[in-house]
C-alpha positions as CSV (number, residue, x, y, z in Angstrom):
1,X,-24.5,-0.2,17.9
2,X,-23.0,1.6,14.9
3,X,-23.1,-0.2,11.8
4,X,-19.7,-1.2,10.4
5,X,-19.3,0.7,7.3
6,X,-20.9,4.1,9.1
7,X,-18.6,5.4,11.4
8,X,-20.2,8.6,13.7
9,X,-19.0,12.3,14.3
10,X,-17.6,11.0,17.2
11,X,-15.0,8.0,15.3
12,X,-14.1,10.9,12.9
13,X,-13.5,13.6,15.8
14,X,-11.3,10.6,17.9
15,X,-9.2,10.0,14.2
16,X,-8.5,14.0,14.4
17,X,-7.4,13.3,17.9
18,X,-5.3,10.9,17.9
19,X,-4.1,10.3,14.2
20,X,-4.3,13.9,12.8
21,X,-4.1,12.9,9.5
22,X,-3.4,9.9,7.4
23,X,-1.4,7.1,9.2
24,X,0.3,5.8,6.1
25,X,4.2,6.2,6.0
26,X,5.2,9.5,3.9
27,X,1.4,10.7,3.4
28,X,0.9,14.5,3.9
29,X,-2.9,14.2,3.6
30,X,-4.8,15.8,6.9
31,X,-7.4,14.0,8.7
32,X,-10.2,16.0,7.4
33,X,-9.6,14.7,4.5
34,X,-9.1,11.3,5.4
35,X,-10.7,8.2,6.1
36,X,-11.8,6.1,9.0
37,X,-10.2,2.4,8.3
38,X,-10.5,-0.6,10.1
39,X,-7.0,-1.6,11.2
40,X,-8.3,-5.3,11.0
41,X,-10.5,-6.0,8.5
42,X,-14.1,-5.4,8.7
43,X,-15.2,-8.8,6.5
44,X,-13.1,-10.7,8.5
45,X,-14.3,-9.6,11.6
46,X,-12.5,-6.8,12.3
47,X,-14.7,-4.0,14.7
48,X,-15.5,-0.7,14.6
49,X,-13.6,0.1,18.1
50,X,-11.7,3.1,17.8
51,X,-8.6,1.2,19.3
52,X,-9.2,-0.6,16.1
53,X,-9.7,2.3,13.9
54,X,-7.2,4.5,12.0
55,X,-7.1,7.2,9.7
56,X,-6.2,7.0,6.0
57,X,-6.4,9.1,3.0
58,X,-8.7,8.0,0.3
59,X,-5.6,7.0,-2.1
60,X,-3.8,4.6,0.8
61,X,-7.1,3.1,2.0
62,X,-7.6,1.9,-1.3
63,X,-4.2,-0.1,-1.3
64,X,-5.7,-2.2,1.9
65,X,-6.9,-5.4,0.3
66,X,-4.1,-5.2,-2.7
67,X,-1.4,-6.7,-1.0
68,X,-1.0,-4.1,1.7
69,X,-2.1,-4.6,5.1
70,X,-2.5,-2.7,8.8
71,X,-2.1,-3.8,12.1
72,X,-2.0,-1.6,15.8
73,X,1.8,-1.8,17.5
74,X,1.5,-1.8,21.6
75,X,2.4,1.7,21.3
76,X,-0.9,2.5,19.5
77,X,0.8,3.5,16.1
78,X,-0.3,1.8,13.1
79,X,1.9,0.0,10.9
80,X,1.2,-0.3,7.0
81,X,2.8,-3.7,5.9
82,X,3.5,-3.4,1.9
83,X,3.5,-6.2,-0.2
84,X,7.0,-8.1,-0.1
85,X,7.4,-7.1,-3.7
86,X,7.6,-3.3,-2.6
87,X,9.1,-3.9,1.2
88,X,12.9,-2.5,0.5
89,X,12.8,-1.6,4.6
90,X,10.8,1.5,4.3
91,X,9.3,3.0,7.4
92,X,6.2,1.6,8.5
93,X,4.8,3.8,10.4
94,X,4.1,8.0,9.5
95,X,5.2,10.6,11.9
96,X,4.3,13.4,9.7
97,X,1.4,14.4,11.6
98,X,3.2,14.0,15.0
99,X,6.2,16.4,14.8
100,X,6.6,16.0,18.9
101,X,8.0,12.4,18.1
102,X,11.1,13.8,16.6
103,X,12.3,14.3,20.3
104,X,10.7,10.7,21.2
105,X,13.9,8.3,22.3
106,X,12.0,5.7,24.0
107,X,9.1,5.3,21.2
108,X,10.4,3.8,17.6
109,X,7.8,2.5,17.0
């Protein structure tokens, strides 16, 4: 078993995969130069599954835990949920790093 806060070659490799860079909506940042997050929170119980794993850079993980908080959607995106001060129906969800979604009807998500 891994141990919670170290995540292997192999969690970072399947974030480069899959995530690409930082899931936060509008972040640039690229995934090696991210972090590996746990989309439910490790103190709480949250694993380290990579279903249940998601990149973010070092500035937007740090907002997890200050009113802002991440969950998976069916479609395997990850949502960032702000605070209700700051939601003014902002996307939820980053694209950036997934330019083939542009042509993605089906997905909007």
């Amino acid at each position: 078993m891994v141990h919670p806060f170290i995540f292997s070659y192999t969690h970072h490799l399947n974030g480069l995969n899959k995530d690409r860079g930082c899931t936060a909506p509008g972040c640039d940042v690229p995934g090696y130069w991210s972090e590996v997050h746990h989309v439910d929170d490790w103190a709480t119980g949250g694993q380290t599954d990579a279903d249940k794993l998601t990149f973010a850079c070092p500035a937007n993980h740090k907002l997890v835990g200050k009113g802002w908080t991440t969950r998976k959607l069916p479609n395997g995106r990850t949502e960032w949920i702000p605070p209700p001060n700051l939601d003014h129906g902002q996307a939820r969800t980053n694209d950036y790093h997934h330019p083939e979604r542009m042509f993605d009807d089906d997905d909007p998500g």
